[in-house]
ROGU-223689 format. One record per residue (C-alpha): residue in three letters; x, y, z. Coordinates in steps of 0.5 Angstrom, whole numbers, plus 500, padded with zeros to 3 digits. Layout:
! residues N
ALAXYZ/...
! end
This chain:
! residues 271
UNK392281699/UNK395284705/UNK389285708/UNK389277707/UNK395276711/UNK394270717/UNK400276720/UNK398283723/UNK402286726/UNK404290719/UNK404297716/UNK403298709/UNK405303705/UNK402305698/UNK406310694/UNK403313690/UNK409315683/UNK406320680/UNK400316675/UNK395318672/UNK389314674/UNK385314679/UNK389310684/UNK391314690/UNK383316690/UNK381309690/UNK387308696/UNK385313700/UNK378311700/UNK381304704/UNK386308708/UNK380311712/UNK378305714/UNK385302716/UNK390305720/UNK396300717/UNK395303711/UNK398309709/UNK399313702/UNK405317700/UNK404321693/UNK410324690/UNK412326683/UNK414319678/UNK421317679/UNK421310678/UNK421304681/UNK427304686/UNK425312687/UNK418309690/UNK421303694/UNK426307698/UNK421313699/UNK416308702/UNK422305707/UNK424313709/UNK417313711/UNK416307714/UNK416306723/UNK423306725/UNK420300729/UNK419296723/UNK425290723/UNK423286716/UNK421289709/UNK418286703/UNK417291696/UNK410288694/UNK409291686/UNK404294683/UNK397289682/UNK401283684/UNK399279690/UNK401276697/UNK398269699/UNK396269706/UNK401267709/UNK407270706/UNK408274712/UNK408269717/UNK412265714/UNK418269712/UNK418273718/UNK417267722/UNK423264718/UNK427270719/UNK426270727/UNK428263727/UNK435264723/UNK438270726/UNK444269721/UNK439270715/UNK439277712/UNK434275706/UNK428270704/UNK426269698/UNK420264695/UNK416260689/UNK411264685/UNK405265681/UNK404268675/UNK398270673/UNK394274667/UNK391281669/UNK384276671/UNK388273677/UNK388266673/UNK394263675/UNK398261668/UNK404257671/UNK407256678/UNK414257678/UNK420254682/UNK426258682/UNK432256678/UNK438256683/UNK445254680/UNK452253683/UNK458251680/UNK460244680/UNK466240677/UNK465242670/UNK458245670/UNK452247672/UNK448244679/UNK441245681/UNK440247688/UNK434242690/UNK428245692/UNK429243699/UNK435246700/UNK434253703/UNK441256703/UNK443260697/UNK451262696/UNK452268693/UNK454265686/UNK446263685/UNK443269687/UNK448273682/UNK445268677/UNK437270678/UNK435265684/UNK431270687/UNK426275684/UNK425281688/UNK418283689/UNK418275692/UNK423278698/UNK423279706/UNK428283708/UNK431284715/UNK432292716/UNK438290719/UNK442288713/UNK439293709/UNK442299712/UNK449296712/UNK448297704/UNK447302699/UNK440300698/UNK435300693/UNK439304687/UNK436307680/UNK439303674/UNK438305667/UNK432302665/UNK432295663/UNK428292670/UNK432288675/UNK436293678/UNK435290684/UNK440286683/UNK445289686/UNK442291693/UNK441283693/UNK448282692/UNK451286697/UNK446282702/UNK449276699/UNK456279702/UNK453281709/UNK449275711/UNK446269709/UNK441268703/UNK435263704/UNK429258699/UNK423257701/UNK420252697/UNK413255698/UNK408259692/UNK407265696/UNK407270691/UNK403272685/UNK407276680/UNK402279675/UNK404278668/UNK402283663/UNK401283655/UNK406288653/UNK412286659/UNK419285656/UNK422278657/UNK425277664/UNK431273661/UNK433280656/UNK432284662/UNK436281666/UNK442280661/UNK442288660/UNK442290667/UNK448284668/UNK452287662/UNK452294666/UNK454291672/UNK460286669/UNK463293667/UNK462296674/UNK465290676/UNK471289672/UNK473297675/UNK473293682/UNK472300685/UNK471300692/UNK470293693/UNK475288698/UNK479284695/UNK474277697/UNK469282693/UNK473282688/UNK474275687/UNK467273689/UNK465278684/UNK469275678/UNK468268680/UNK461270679/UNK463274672/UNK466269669/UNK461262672/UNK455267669/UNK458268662/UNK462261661/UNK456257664/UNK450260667/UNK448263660/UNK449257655/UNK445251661/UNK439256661/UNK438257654/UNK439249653/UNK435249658/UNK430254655/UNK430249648/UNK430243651/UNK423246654/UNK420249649/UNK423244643/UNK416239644/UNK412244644/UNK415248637/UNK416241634/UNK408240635/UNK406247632/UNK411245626/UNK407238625/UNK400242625/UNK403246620/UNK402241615/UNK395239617/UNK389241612/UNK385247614/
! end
């Protein structure tokens, strides 16, 4: 899918974290043939261990990164139109997208809008789709899934990159956070990424929960924070419990009660 993109002027570089399979093999075999594509191999160390040895080995000349995950896809014109939107809005430090997700046979099990939320005067807003710009509240409540990003390198030099958690998925959170702080955050409303669901991947929302628990930790310490981080921070600590968790989960029933009550009804039908 990279080699698909309406965008050429990229480099693509595969790291190769310790598997087992035949991949880099099968890799190597392309990167022959195409100059832009490169191959790092290194013993496992995790996602973020991946990612940061990529950046590392990455052209000095390289001004916007995107983290593509292993068997997911780009549509074509993902890089043209992030990078074209981050070389029009110089105030902007990250994008981010509507996505697919798809089954391991690249059929396309649902298309999905990013739910972004702010605080309203006694609730819960929903950004709509045509509004780009993300505060810091709505990206610290999910808004952005982190394969789905361009990032201007600018920006992320300036913080403390991609960091290794302790499992649980997400933990990109962080640096997506602290991009949050330095500039501005931008929607894209267009599908332009294929996220590869697989059988035995846990839920989103329970990853996410775990890895927001650590950092609500972190966050309380405030250690090595300015004063407005720390407010930002607790405001976004205290919105993500009060609010954010019961409206998702509401809207979570609310989105499956139909279809739980139809398997309910079928349950009485003769066999």
């Amino acid at each position: 899918s990279v080699q698909n993109q309406t965008f050429t002027d990229w480099e693509h570089i595969v790291v190769d974290d310790g598997s087992t399979d035949n991949s880099a093999q099968v890799v190597s075999s392309y990167v022959a043939q195409e100059p832009r594509l490169r191959l790092i191999q290194q013993p496992n160390g995790g996602m973020q261990n991946a990612r940061k040895a990529g950046l590392r080995a990455s052209s000095s000349q390289t001004q916007y990164l995107s983290f593509l995950d292993s068997d997911d896809k780009l549509a074509p014109q993902m890089l043209e139109l992030t990078v074209s939107y981050l070389e029009q809005n110089p105030q902007v430090g990250l994008t981010f997208c509507n996505h697919y997700i798809i089954n391991t046979e690249d059929k396309i099990l649902k298309t999905y809008e990013r739910l972004r939320v702010i605080p309203s005067r006694f609730w819960v807003k929903e950004l709509p789709q045509d509004t780009p710009q993300t505060p810091f509240i709505a990206v610290g409540c999910g808004a952005c899934l982190e394969p789905t990003t361009m990032i201007r390198r600018s920006i992320y030099e300036k913080t403390s990159g991609w960091r290794e958690g302790e499992g649980d998925g997400h933990e990109g959170i962080e640096l997506l956070l602290q991009i949050a702080l330095l500039s501005e955050v931008h929607f894209l409303p267009q599908n332009l990424y294929y996220y590869r669901l697989h059988p035995k991947q846990t839920s989103w929302s329970i990853d996410y929960d775990k890895q927001m628990d650590k950092l609500l930790v972190k966050w309380k310490k405030g250690t090595g924070f300015t004063e407005e981080e720390k407010a930002k921070y607790s405001e976004l600590a205290l919105f993500y419990r009060r609010r954010f968790l019961p409206y998702y989960w509401s809207r979570q029933a609310k989105r499956f009660y139909p279809k739980a009550f139809l398997l309910y009804l079928k349950s009485f039908s003769p066999l």
